[in-house]
Residue frames as qw, qx, qy, qz and C-alpha x, y, z in Angstrom:
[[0.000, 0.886, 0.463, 0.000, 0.00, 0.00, 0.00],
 [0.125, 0.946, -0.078, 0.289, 2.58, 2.26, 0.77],
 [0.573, 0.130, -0.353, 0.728, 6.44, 2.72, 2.39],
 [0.584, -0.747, -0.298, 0.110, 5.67, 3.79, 5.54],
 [0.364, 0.630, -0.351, 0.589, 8.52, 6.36, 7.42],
 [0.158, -0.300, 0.490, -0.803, 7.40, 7.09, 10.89],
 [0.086, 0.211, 0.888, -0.400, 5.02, 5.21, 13.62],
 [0.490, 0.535, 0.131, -0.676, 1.67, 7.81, 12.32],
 [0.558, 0.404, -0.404, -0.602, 2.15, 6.28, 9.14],
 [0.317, 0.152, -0.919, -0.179, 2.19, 2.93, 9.89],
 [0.174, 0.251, 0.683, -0.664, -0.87, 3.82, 11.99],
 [0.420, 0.506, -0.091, -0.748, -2.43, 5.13, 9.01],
 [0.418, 0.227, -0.781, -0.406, -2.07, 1.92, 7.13],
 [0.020, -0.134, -0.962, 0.238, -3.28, -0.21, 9.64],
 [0.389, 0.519, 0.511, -0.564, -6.57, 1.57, 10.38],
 [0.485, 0.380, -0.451, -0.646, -6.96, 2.04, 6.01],
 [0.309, 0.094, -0.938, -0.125, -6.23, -1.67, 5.55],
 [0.035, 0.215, 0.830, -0.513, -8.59, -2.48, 8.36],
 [0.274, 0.512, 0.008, -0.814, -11.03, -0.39, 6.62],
 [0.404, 0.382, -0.596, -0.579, -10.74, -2.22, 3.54],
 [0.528, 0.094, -0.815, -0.220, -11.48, -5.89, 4.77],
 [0.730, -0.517, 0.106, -0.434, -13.23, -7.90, 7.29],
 [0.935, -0.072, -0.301, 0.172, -10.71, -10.76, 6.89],
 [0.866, -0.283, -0.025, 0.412, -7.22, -10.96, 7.91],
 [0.183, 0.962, -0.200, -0.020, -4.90, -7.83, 7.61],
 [0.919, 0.027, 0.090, 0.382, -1.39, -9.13, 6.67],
 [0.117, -0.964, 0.180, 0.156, 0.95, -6.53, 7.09],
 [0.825, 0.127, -0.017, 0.551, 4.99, -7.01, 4.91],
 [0.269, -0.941, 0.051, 0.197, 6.95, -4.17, 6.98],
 [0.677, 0.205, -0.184, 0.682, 10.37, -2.69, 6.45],
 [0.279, -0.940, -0.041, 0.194, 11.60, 0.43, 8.44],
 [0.678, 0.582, -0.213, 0.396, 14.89, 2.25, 7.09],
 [0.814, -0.076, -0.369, 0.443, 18.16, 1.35, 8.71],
 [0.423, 0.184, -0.361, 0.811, 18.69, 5.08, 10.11],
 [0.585, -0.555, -0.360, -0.469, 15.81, 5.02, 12.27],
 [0.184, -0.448, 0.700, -0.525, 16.90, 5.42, 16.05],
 [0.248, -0.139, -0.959, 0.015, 15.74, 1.75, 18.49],
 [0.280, 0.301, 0.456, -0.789, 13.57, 3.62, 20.30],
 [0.352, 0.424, -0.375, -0.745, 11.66, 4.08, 16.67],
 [0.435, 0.267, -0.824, -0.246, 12.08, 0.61, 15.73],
 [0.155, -0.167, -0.897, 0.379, 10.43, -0.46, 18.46],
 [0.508, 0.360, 0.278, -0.731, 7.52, 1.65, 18.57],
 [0.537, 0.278, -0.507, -0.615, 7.10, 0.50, 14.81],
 [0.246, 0.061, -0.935, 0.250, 7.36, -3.20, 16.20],
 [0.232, 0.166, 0.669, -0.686, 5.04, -2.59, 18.85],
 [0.478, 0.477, 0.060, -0.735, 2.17, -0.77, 16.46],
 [0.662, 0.316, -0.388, -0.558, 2.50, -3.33, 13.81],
 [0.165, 0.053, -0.969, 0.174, 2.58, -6.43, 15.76],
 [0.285, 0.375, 0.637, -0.611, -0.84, -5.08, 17.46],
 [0.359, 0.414, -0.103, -0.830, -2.16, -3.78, 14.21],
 [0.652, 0.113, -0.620, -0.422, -1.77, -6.80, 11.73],
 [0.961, -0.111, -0.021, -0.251, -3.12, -9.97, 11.79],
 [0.897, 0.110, 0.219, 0.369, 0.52, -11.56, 10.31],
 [0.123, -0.886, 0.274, 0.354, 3.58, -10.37, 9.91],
 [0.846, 0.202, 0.090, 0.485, 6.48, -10.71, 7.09],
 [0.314, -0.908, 0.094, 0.262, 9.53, -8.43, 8.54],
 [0.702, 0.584, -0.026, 0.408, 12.19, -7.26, 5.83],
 [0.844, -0.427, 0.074, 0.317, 15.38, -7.05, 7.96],
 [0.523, 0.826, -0.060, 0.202, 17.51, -5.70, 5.19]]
């Protein structure tokens, strides 16, 4: 759907996507590498609760 940057925008996908289906929301994340851990962990946090399933690009 879109390349997320910041925690609001991967808030913004979840509640669209959620919007869009009653089934399962499958979420394929990536977050770019010069993101502080603090960051990376909120993003973690917000899309572990958000999707159903996760597929985490590590890069």
């Amino acid at each position: 759907m879109d390349y997320a940057h910041n925690v609001a925008a991967y808030e913004a996908i979840i509640a669209t996507g959620r919007q869009l289906t009653q089934g399962r929301l499958i979420g394929v994340i990536a977050a770019p590498s010069d993101r502080r851990d603090t960051d990376l962990i909120a993003i973690g946090q917000i899309c572990g609760a958000g999707f159903d399933g996760l597929m985490i690009n590590g890069g």
